[in-house]
C-alpha positions in Angstrom: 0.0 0.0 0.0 1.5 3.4 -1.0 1.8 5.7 1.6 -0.5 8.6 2.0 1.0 11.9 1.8 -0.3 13.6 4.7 2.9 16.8 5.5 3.7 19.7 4.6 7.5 17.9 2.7 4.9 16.3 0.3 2.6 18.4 -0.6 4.9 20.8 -2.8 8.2 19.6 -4.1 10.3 23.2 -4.8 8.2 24.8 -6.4 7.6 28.2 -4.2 9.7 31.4 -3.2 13.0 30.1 -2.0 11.9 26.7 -3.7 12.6 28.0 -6.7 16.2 27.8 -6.5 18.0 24.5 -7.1 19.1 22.3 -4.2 22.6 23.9 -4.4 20.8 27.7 -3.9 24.3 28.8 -2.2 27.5 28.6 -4.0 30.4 27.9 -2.0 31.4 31.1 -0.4 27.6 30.5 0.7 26.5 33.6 -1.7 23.0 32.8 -2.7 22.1 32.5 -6.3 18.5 33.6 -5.9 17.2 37.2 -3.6 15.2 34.9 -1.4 11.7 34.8 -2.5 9.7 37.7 -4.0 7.7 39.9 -2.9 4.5 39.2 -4.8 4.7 36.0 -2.5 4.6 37.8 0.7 1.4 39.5 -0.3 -0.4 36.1 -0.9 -1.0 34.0 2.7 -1.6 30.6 0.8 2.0 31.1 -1.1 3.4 32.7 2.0 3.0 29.3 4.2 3.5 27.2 1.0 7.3 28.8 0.8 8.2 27.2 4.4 8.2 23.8 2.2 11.3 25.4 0.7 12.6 25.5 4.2 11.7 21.7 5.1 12.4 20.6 1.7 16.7 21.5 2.8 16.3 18.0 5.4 16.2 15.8 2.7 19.4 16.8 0.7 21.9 14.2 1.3 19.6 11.5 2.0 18.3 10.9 -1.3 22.1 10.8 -2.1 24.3 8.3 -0.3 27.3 9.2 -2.2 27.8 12.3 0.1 28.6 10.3 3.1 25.9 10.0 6.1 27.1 10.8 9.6 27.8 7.0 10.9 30.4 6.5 8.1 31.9 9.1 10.3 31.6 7.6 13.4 33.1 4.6 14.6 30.1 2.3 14.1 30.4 2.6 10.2 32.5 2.4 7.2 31.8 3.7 3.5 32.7 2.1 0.7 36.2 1.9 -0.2 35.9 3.1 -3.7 34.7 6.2 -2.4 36.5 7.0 0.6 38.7 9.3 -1.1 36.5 12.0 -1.2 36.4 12.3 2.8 39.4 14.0 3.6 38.9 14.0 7.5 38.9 10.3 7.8 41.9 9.8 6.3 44.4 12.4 7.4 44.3 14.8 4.2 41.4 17.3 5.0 41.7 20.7 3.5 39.5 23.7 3.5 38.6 22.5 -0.2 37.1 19.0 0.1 34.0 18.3 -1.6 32.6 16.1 1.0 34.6 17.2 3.7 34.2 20.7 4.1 32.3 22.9 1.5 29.1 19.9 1.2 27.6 20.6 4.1 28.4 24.3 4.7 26.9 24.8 1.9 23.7 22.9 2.5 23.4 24.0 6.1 23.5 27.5 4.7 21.4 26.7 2.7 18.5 26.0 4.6 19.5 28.7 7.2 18.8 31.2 4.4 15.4 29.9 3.3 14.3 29.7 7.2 16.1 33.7 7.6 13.4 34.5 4.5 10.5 33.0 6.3 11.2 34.6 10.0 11.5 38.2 8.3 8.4 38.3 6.2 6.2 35.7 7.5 4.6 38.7 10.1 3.8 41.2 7.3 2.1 39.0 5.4 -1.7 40.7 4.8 -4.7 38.3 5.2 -3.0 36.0 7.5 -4.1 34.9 10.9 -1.4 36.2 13.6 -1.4 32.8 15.7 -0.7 30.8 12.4 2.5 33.3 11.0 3.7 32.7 14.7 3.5 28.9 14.5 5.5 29.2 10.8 7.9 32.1 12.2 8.6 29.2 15.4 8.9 26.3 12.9 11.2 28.2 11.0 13.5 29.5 13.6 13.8 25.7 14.6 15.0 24.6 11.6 17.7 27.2 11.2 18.7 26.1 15.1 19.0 22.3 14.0 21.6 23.6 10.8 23.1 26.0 13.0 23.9 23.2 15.6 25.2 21.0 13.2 27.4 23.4 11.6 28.6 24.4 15.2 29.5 21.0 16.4 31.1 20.4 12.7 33.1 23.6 12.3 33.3 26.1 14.8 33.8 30.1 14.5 30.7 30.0 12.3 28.9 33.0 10.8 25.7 34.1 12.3 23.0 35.1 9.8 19.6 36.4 11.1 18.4 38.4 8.0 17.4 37.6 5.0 19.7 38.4 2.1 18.8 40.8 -0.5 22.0 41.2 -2.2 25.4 39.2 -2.6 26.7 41.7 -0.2 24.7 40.2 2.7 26.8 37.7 3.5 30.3 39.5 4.4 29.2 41.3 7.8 27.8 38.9 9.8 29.4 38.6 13.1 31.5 34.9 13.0 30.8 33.7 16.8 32.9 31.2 18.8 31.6 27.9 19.2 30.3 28.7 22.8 28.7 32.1 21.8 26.6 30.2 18.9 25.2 27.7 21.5 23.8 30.7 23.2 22.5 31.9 20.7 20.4 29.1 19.6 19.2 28.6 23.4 17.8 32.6 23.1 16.4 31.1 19.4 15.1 28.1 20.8 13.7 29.6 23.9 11.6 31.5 21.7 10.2 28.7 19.9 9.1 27.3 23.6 7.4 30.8 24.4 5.2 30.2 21.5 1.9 29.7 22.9 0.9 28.9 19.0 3.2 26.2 18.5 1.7 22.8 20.0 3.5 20.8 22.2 2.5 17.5 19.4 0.3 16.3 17.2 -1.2 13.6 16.7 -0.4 10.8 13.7 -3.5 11.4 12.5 -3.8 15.7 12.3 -3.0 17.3 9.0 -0.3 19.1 10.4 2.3 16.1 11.4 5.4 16.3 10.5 5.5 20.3 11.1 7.6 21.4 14.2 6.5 21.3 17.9 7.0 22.2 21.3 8.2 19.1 22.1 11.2 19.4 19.6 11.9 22.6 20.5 12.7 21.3 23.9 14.8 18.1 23.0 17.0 20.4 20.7 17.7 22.7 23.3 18.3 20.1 25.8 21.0 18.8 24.4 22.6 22.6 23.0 22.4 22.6 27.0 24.8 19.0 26.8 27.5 20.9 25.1 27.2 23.7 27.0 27.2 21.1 30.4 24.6 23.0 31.8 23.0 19.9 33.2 19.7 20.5 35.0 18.7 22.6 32.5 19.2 20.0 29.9 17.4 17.4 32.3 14.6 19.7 32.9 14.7 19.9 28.8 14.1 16.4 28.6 11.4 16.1 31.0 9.4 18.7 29.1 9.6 16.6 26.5 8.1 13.5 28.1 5.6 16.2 29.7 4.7 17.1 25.7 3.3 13.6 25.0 6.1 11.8 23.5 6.7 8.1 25.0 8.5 5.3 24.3 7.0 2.6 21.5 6.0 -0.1 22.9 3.4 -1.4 21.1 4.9 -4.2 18.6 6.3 -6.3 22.3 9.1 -8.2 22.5 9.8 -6.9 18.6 9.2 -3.3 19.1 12.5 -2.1 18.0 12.3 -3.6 15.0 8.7 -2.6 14.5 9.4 1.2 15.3 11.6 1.4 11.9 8.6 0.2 9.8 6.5 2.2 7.7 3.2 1.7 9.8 4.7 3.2 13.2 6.6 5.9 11.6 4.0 8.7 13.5 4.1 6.9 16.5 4.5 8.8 19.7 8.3 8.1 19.7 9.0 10.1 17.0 9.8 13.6 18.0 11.9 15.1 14.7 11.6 13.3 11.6 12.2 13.5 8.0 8.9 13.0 6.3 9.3 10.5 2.9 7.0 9.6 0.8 6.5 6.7 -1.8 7.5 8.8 -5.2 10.9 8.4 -6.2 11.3 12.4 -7.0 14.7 13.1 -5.4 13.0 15.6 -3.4 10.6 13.3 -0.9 12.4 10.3 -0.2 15.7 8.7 0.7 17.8 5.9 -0.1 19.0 4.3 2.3 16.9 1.2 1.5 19.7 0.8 -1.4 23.0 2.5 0.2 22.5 0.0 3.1 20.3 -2.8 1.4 22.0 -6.0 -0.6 21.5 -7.3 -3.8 18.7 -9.5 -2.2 16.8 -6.6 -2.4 13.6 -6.6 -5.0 15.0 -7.1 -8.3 14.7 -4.4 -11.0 14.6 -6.2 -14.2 18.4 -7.0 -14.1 19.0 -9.8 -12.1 21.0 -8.7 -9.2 18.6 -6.6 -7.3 18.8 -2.7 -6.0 21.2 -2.9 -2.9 24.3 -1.9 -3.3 25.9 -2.5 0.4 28.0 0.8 0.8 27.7 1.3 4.3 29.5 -1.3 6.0 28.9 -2.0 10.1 32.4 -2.1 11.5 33.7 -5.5 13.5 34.8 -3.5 16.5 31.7 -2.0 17.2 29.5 -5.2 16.0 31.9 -6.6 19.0 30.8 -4.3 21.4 26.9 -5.6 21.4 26.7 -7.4 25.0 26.0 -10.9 25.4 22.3 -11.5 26.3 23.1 -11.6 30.2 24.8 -8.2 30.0 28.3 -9.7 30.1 31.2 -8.6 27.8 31.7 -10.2 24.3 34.9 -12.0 24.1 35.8 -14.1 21.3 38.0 -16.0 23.5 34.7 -17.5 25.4 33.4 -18.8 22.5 36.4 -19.9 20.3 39.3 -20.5 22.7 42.4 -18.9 21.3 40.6 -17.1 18.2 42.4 -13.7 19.6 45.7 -14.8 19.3 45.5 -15.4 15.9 46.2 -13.5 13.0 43.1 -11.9 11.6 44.3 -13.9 8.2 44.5 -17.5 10.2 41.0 -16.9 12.5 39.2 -16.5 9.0 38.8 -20.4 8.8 35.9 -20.0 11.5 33.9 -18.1 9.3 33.7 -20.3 6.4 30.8 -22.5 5.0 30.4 -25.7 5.4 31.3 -28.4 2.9 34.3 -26.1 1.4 34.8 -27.6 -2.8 38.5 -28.2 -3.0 39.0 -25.1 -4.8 37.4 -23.2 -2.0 39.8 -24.9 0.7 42.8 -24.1 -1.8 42.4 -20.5 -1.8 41.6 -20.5 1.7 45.2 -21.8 2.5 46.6 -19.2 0.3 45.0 -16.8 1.7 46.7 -17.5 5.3 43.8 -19.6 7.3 44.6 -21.9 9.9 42.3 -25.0 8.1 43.8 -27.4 10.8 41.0 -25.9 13.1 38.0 -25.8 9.6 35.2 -28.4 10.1 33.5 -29.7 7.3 30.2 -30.3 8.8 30.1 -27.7 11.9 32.1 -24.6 10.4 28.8 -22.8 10.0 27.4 -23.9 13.5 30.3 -23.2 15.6 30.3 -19.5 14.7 26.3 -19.2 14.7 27.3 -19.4 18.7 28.5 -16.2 18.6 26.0 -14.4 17.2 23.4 -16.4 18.6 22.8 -14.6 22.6 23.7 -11.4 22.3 21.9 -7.9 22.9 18.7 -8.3 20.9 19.6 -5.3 18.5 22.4 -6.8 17.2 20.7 -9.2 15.0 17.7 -6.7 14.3 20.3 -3.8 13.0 23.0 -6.2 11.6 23.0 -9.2 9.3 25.9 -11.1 10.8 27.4 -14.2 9.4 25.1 -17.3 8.4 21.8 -15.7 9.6 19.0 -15.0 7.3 17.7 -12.5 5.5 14.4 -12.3 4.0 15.1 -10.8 0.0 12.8 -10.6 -3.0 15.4 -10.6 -5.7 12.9 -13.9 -7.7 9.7 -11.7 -7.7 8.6 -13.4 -4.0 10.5 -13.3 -0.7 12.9 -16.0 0.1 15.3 -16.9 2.8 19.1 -15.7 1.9 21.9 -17.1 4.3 25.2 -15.0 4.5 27.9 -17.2 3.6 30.9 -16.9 2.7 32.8 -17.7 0.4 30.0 -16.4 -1.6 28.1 -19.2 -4.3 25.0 -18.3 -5.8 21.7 -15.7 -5.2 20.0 -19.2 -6.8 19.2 -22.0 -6.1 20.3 -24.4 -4.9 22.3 -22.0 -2.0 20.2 -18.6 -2.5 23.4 -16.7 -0.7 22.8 -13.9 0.6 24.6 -11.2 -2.0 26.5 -7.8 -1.2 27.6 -5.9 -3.6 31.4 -7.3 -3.0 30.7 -10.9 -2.2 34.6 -11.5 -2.8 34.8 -9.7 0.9 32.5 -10.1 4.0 31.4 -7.3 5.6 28.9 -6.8 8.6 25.8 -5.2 6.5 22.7 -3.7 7.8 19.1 -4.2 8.6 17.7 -1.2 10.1 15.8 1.1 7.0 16.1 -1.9 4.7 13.1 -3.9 3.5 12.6 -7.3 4.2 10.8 -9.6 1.5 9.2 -7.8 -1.3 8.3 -4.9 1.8 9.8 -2.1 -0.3 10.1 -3.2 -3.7 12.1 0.4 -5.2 15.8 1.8 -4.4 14.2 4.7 -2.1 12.3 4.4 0.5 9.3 5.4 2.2 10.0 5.0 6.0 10.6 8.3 7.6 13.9 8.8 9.4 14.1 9.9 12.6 16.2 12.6 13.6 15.4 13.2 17.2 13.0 10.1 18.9 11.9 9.7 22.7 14.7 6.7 22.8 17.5 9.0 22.2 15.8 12.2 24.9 15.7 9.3 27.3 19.6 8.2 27.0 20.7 12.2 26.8 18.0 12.8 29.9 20.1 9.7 31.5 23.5 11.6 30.8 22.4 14.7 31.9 21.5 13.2 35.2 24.5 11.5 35.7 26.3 14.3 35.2 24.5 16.0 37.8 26.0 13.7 40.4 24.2 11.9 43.5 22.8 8.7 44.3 19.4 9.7 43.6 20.5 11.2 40.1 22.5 7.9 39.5 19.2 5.9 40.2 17.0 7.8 38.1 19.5 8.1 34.9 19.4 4.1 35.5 15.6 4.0 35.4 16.0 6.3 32.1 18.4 3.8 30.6 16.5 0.7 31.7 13.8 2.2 30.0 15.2 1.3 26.6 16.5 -1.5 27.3 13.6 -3.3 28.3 12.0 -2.7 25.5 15.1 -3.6 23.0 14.8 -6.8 25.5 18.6 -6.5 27.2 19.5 -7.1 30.5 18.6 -4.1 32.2 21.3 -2.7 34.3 21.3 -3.6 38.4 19.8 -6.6 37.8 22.9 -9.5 37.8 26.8 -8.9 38.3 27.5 -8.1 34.7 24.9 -5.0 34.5 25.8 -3.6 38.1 26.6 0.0 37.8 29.4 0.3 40.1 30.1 4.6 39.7 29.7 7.6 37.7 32.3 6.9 35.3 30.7 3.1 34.8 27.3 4.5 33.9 29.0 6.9 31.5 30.1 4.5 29.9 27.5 2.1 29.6 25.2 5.3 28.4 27.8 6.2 25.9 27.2 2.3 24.6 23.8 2.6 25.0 23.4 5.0 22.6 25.6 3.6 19.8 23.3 0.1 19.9 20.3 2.0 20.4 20.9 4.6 17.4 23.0 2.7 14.7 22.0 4.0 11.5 20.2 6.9 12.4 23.2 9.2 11.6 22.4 11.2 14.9 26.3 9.5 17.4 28.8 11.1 15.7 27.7 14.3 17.0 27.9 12.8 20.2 30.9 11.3 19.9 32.2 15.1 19.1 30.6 16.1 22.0 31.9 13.1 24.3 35.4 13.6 22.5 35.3 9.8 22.1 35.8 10.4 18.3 39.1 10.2 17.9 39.8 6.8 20.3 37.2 5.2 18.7 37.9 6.1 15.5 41.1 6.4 15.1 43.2 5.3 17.9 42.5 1.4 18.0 45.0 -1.2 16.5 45.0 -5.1 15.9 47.3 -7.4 17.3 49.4 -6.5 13.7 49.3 -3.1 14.0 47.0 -2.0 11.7 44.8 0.7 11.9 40.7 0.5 12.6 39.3 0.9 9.3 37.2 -0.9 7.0 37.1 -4.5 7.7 35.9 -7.8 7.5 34.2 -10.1 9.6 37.8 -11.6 10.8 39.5 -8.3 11.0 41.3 -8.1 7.8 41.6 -4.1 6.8 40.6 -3.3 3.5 41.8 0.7 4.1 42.6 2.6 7.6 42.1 5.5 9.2 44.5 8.2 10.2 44.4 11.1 12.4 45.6 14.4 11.0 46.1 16.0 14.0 44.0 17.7 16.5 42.7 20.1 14.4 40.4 17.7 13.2 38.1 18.0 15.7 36.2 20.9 13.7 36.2 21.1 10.0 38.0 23.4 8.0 36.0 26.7 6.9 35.6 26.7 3.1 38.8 28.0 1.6 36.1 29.9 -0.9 34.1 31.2 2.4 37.4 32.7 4.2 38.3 34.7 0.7 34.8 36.2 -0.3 33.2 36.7 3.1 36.1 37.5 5.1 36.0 34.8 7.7 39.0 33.5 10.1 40.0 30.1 9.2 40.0 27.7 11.8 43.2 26.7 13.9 45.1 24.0 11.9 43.9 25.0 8.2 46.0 28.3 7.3 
């Protein structure tokens, strides 16, 4: 069933005022190629609120796109492709102040959408004809939106310029005052603020009102909740939070022991979890949609006339992390526990655990070659003995990863069958029906979260909204905040807020054996910090945390095998297909545009003269 377009994103594609512009409306010294919109559509009130689609239309760009990187390839949870790695200066220790994907991308969309919201929250109160409660509500919806870019391109950069005005010339852009990291969080609490003393914007609406999808109250409070994080102002960011849960939004519950699965489907995407999402629709126009259905899916996804399905598997889940997923009782993973010596070896002899069963004599050949130990391969229980790995861990392991000989339900024959992960890699046919990446020469930990299962979502885009801000993730930052705060009773109640989620992802929730007791402050802020990389993967929401926990460069970066190599893209055994390097600590905030510091006479950042 198609979904029904019921939001503002779908109704108009860009079509009005700053709409009219392409999706690259800023150049790269962030001079806009259009005058905002025009004044013949401030004089009309049904064009006037049809222009704040221009505004929400800016969420989408990059997401109907997977080539521009999405924010967990950044983190330590994910990798991107290694054929196009190159383009991502910052992961591997070349970034300059004129990279593509590193740098100018995403100051110029961020802009960009800060410029269409400045248009809206200058003329949206002279507009004639209009009721004054509604321009307030689009004013507050607008200033939002420009807080969300603006703390982005704070945690990203740094020493950003603040623009307020809408621009009227090419001139515009050179005066604004370029604030400090710290000055811009304040001024998106006094922005934010503002949105919350909005009696005319609600605190939620409900799935089935007209307006869901706009802005809320409830938003407005999670955003500035966590601008309070970085700023470590911690009862005001806990108070945040609890506005939030006093706005309506809960925790989904509803699909039992398989409601985290369920919450990512198209059917509970308006549930009362969602806070901040990115409405998509079911027309493949570039402009409604994204893709991650395809960037994360496999070729077992619905065929498309050729054979090999729509998936293409770019966005590989690292080993590391996929190692960090608990054991169902809440104890550490340890290979060692279930393969007795598998960390002592080589990452090239330890991959004879992860072959098939039943190896042709070819197969075993190029196994040997390749450096496996096949004095420990068995013929007949190969593929069982490493199932007990996978097999009692923290639920969401197996409901956001496909990990090695478990199923996956594809439609690549025209009706869903069952594909098993093996490697080395046979047939999408029968008699195997192997499940089929995109390099099925290498195995990689892929994903499940966003992709359809069976013939579910039967296109390369997707449907399912994506959440940018959901109840979970206020709950783990509400937990943080409160353990920051210090005290026994703060402690307890943080726990509450983390046991929360995992009771309904169906973990071990902490305090309850010896491997979940929470023995300090330090302990539970780390467990939180973990918490929200299994809660979150794919979501493209950590890395920002990690900036703010300063975890990025550690995880990242920082961690070596027994060989010395470098964390980096990898398969299921730990072989490194490329690394990572750190270029210094500098790279905790982007390079300004090279193109921004000439024409609009901004400082460059430390690092990037």
């Amino acid at each position: 069933m198609k979904k029904i377009i019921k939001n503002i994103y779908g109704r108009l594609a860009l079509t009005t005022g700053l709409g009219l512009c392409c999706i690259g409306c800023v150049d790269m010294d962030i001079t806009p190629l259009d005058q905002g919109s025009s004044g013949a559509i401030w004089q009309d009130p049904t064009m006037a609120e049809q222009t704040v689609n221009g505004v929400y239309n800016m969420l989408y760009y990059g997401y109907n796109d997977g080539w521009l990187g999405w924010w967990d390839c950044w983190s330590y949870m994910m990798d991107i492709d290694a054929n196009w790695v190159g383009g991502f200066g910052p992961l591997l220790g070349n970034n300059t102040s004129s990279n593509d994907r590193g740098s100018n991308r995403w100051w110029q969309v961020y802009y960009a959408g800060i410029f269409r919201a400045n248009d809206v929250i200058q003329n949206m109160p002279n507009v004639p004809g209009m009721d004054e409660g509604t321009k307030s509500r689009l004013v507050s919806e607008a200033r939002f939106l420009r807080s969300w870019w603006y703390y982005r391109l704070n945690a990203l950069y740094g020493n950003i310029p603040y623009y307020t005005k809408a621009l009227t010339s090419t001139d515009d852009t050179k005066d604004a005052e370029q604030c400090t990291q710290d000055q811009m969080w304040d001024n998106l609490v006094t922005d934010l603020t503002l949105c919350i003393q909005d009696e005319n914007l609600p605190n939620k609406y409900d799935a089935s009102d007209a307006n869901y999808g706009h802005i809320t109250k409830g938003a407005a409070y999670a955003l500035r909740g966590i601008i309070y994080m970085w700023k470590k102002e911690w009862q005001k960011a806990a108070d945040d939070f609890e506005s939030v849960k006093n706005c309506g939004y809960s925790l989904y519950t509803g699909g039992g022991n398989d409601s985290y699965k369920q919450l990512f489907k198209l059917e509970n995407e308006h549930c009362d979890e969602m806070i901040f999402s990115i409405q998509c629709t079911d027309a493949d126009n570039g402009s409604s949609s994204h893709q991650k259905n395809h960037f994360y899916g496999s070729r077992c996804l619905p065929d498309d006339g050729s054979g090999v399905g729509l998936g293409w598997t770019n966005y590989i889940v690292n080993p590391r992390f996929v190692d960090s997923y608990e054991n169902a009782d809440g104890s550490k993973f340890n290979w060692d526990d279930y393969i007795p010596g598998y960390s002592s070896m080589t990452p090239a002899q330890r991959a004879v655990y992860f072959y098939r069963d039943g190896l042709t004599e070819t197969e075993y050949s190029n196994a040997e070659n390749n450096g496996a130990d096949m004095s420990k391969y068995l013929p007949n229980g190969n593929e069982a003995r490493i199932l007990t790995a996978y097999a009692n861990r923290d639920p969401r392991l197996k409901t956001s990863i496909v990990t090695p000989y478990s199923t996956y339900s594809g439609g690549i024959s025209g009706s869903a069958k069952d594909y098993t992960y093996r490697f080395p890699y046979r047939s999408l046919n029968e008699p195997t029906y192997d499940y089929a990446t995109d390099i099925t020469a290498m195995a990689y930990y892929t994903n499940r979260k966003f992709v359809g299962e069976g013939m579910e979502i039967v296109v390369n885009y997707s449907p399912v909204d994506l959440p940018l801000i959901r109840y979970g993730q206020v709950l783990l930052w509400w937990a943080e905040a409160l353990n920051e705060l210090g005290g026994a009773a703060n402690m307890d109640e943080a726990i509450k807020k983390v046991n929360e989620v995992r009771n309904r992802a169906g973990a071990q929730p902490l305090n309850s054996n010896q491997y979940t007791q929470v023995t300090d402050q330090e302990n539970l802020r780390e467990r939180i910090m973990n918490e929200a990389h299994w809660e979150l993967l794919g979501e493209d929401v950590v890395f920002f945390d990690e900036l703010r926990w300063r975890t990025w460069k550690d995880l990242k970066f920082c961690v070596t095998d027994d060989e010395g190599k470098v964390n980096g893209m990898t398969q299921w055994w730990g072989k490194v297909t490329y690394s990572y390097k750190w270029g210094g600590d500098n790279y905790w905030i982007l390079p300004i545009p090279s193109s921004a510091v000439q024409i609009d006479h901004l400082k460059q950042n430390t690092g990037y003269n």
